[in-house]
C-alpha positions as CSV (number, residue, x, y, z in Angstrom):
1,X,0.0,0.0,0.0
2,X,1.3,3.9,-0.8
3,X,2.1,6.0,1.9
4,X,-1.0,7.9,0.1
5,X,-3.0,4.8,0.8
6,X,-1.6,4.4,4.8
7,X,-2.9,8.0,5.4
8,X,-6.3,7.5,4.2
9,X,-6.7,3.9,5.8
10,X,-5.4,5.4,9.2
11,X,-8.4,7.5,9.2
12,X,-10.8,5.0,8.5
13,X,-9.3,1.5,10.6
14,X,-10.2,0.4,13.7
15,X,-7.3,0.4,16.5
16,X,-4.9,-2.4,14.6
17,X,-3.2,-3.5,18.3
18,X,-5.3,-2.9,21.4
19,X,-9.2,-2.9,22.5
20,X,-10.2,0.5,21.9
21,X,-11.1,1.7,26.2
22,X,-9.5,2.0,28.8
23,X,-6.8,-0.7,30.2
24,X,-8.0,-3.8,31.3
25,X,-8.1,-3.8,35.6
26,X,-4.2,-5.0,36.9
27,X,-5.1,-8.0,39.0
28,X,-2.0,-8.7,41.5
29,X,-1.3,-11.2,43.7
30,X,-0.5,-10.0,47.6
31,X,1.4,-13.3,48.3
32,X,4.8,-11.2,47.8
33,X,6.1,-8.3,48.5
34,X,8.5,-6.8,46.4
35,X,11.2,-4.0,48.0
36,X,10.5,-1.5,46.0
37,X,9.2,2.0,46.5
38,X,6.8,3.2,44.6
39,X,6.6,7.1,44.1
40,X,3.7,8.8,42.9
41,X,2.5,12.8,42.8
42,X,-0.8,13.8,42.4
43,X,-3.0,17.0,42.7
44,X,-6.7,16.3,42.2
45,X,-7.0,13.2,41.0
46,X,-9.6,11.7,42.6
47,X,-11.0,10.0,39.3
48,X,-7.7,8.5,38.1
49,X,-5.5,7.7,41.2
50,X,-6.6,4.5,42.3
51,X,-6.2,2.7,38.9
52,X,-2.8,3.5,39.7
53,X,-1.7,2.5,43.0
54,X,-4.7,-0.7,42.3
55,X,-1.2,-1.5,39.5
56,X,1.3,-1.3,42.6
57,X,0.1,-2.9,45.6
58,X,2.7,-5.6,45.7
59,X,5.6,-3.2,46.1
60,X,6.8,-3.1,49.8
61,X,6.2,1.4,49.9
62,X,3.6,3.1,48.2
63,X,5.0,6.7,49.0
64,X,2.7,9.7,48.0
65,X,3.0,13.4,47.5
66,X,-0.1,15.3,47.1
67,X,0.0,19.3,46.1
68,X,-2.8,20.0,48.3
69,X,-5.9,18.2,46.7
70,X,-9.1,19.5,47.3
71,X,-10.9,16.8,45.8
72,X,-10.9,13.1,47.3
73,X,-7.4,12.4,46.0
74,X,-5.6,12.1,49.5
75,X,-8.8,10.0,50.7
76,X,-8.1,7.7,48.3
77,X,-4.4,7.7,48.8
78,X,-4.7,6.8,52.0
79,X,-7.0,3.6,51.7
80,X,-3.1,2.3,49.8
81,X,-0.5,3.7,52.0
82,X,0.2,5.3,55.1
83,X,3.0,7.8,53.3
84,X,0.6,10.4,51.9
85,X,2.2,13.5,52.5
86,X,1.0,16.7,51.1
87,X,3.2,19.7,50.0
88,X,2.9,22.8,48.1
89,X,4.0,22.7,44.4
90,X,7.5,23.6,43.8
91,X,7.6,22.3,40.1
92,X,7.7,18.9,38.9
93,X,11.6,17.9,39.2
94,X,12.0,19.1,42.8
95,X,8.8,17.0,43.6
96,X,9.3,13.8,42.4
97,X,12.8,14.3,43.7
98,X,11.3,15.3,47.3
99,X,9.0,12.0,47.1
100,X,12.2,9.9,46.6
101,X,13.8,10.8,49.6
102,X,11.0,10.0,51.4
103,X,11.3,6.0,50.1
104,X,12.8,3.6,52.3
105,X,13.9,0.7,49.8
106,X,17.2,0.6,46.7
107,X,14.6,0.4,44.0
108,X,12.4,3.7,43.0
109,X,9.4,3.0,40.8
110,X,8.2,6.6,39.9
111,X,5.1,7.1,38.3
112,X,2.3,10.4,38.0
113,X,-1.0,9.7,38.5
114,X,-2.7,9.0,35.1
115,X,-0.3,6.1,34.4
116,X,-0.5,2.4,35.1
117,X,1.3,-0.8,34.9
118,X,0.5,-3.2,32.5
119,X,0.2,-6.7,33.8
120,X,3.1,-7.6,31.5
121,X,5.1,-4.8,32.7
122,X,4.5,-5.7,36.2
123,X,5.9,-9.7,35.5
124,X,9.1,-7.8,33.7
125,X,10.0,-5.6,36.7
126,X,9.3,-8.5,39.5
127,X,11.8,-10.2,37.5
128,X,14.1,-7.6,36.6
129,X,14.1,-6.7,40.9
130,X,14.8,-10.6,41.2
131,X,17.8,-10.5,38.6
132,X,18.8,-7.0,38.4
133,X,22.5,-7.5,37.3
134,X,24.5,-4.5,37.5
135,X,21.6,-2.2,35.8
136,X,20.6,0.9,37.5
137,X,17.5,1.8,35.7
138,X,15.0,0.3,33.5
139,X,12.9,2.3,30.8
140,X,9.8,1.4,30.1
141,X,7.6,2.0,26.6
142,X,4.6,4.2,27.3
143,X,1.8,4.2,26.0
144,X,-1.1,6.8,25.5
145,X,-4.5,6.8,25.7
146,X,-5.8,10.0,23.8
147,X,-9.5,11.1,22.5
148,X,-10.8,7.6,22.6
149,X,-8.1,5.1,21.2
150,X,-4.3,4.1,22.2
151,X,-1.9,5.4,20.1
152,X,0.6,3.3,18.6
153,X,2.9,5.7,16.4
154,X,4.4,9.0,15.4
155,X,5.8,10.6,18.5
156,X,3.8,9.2,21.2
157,X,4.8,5.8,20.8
158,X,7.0,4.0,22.7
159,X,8.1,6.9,24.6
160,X,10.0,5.4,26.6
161,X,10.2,6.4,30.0
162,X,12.8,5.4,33.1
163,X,10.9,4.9,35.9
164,X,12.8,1.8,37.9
165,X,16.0,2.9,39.0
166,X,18.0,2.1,42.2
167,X,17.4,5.3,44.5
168,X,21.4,5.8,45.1
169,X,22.0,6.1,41.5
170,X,19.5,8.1,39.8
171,X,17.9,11.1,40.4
172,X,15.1,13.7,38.3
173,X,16.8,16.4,36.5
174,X,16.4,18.7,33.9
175,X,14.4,21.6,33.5
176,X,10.5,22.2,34.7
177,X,7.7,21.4,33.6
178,X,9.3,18.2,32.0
179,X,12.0,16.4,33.9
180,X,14.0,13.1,33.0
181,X,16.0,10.3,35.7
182,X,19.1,10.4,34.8
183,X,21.5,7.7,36.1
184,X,24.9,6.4,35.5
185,X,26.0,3.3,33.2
186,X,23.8,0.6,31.4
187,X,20.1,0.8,31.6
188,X,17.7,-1.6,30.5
189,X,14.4,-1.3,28.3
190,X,11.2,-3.9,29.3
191,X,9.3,-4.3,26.6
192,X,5.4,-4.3,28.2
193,X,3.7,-1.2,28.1
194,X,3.3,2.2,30.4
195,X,-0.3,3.1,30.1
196,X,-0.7,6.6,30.3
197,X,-4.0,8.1,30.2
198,X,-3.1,11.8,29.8
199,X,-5.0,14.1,28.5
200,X,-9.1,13.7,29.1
201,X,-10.0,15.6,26.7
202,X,-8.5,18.2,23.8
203,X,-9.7,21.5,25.7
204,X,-7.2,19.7,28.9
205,X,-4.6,19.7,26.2
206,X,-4.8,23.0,25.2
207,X,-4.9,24.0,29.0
208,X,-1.6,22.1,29.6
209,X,0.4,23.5,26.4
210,X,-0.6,27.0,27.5
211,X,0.6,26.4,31.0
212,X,3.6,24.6,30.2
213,X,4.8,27.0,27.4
214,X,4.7,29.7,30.2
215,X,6.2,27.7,32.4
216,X,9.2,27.5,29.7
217,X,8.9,31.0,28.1
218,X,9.6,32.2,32.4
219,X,12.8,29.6,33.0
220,X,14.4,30.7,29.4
221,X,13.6,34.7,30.0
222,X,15.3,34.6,33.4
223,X,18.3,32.3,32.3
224,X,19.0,34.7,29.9
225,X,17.9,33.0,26.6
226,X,16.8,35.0,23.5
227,X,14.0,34.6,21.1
228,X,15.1,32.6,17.9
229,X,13.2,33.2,14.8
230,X,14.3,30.2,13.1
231,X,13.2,27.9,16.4
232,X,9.5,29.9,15.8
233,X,9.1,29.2,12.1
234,X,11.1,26.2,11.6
235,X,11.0,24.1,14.4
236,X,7.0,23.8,14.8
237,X,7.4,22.6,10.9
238,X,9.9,20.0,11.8
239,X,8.5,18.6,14.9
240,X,5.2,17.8,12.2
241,X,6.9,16.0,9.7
242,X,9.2,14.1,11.9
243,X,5.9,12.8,13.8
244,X,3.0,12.6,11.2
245,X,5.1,11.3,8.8
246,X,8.6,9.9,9.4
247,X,7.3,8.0,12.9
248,X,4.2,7.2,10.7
249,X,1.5,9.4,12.9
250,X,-0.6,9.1,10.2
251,X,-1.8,5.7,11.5
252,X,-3.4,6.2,14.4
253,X,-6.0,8.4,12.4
254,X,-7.4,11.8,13.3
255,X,-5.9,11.3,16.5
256,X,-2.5,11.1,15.0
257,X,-3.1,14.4,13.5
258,X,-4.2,15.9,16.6
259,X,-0.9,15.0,18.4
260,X,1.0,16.3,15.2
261,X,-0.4,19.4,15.1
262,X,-0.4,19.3,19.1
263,X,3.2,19.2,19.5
264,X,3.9,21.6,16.6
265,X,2.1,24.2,18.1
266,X,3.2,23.4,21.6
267,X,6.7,24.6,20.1
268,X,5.2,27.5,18.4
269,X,3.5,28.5,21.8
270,X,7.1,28.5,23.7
271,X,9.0,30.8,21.2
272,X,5.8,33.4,21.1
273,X,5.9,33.5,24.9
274,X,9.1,33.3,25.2
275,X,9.2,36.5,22.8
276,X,6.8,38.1,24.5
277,X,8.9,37.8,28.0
278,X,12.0,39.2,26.3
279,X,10.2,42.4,25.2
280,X,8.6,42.9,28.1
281,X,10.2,41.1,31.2
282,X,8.0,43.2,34.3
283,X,5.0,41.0,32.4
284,X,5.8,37.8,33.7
285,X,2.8,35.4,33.3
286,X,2.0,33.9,37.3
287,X,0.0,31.2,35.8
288,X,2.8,29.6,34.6
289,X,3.5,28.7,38.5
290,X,0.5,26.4,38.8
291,X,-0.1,22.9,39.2
């Protein structure tokens, strides 16, 4: 079939991998404990959190960091773990980073709220604590649950993530609102998938890229960093073509073009802002501070 042909057919097939819905429930057996800490932050998430720690109640720690929640989310936190701590929100990296000091066990299993093991993921990480060798971290493939089916290309897909590390050897770092682990040597990749139901619905998107582009456009203006014309008119373009149609977005359908678009104007977003904050510095946005 033509690329031509691919594009069309994306639009028009049903989800080629995976039940179109949400992830089937992760059934767990409580037999054994595993010594590992698992290290979640939330802030209102009262609908989505306990699909989450329901995928980690045979680790030994559930550890919790709540931004002050004024929904049920703690409530529900607590029915898991006795480590639900609440905090104000300093920014993602600092945290994630605060929750992981709080663990008591070598092996970190960070996750936000709206993800979720897979069953297979969970089998490849008992056995991976079991056997661990001389790797520090473990990356996982994640994948995305967006406007009503799981994406399975372009550049949503696999994503990977490292979430599994030993706590003496890795730590999040990088620059707010998106963060990374970074740890030292060999790492390993597990091939079952990272749900991650994201965004729940486009209008949330939108409110995320606004916030996060501020959140950028603030960190660049007071580094220092200047606008760049080329990153504004080039860089949106790029970030299209690499995912619609080298990474094959085009298959996951209307969706696919959604996330293409998405991301391309998520770039687009940053350099505007972060024009705006170089002309006028005095104007800095406060939204950008939220959770």
């Amino acid at each position: 079939m033509t690329s031509i042909g691919c594009l069309f057919m994306g639009f028009l097939k049903p989800y080629p991998a995976l039940k179109t819905g949400i992830p089937e429930k992760t059934i767990t057996t409580m037999d054994q404990k595993f010594p590992i800490s698992a290290c979640i932050i939330t802030f209102n998430e009262e609908s989505r959190i306990r699909d989450c720690l329901e995928s980690v109640k045979w680790v030994d720690e559930i550890v919790v960091v709540d931004s002050l929640s004024t929904d049920k989310t703690v409530d529900i936190c607590r029915e898991y773990s006795r480590k639900v701590y609440q905090r104000p929100w300093p920014g993602n990296i600092d945290q994630k980073n605060y929750a992981m000091g709080l663990a008591k066990n070598d092996w970190i299993l960070s996750l936000d709220a709206d993800e979720r093991l897979s069953p297979g993921l969970i089998r490849e990480i008992q056995d991976a604590i079991r056997n661990p060798g001389n790797i520090p971290g473990f990356f996982f493939p994640r994948r995305s649950f967006y406007l009503g089916r799981w994406i399975c290309h372009g550049e949503w897909y696999p994503d990977y993530q490292l979430r599994l590390f030993k706590k003496d050897c890795g730590q999040w770092q990088g620059t707010n609102p998106h963060g990374r682990v970074i740890v030292p040597g060999k790492t390993g990749y597990m091939k079952h998938d990272l749900y991650h139901l994201n965004y729940k619905n486009f209008s949330h998107q939108l409110r995320t890229i606004d916030n996060y582009s501020t959140i950028f456009a603030d960190i660049m203006a007071d580094r220092g960093r200047g606008f760049s014309f080329h990153k504004l008119l080039f860089q949106p373009l790029y970030k299209f073509i690499r995912g619609y149609f080298f990474k094959r977005g085009f298959l996951d359908g209307l969706p696919g073009l959604i996330i293409a678009t998405s991301s391309a104007f998520y770039i687009f977003a940053k350099q505007v802002k972060l024009w705006e904050r170089v002309r006028s510095p005095e104007k800095k946005d406060s939204e950008g501070s939220k959770r």
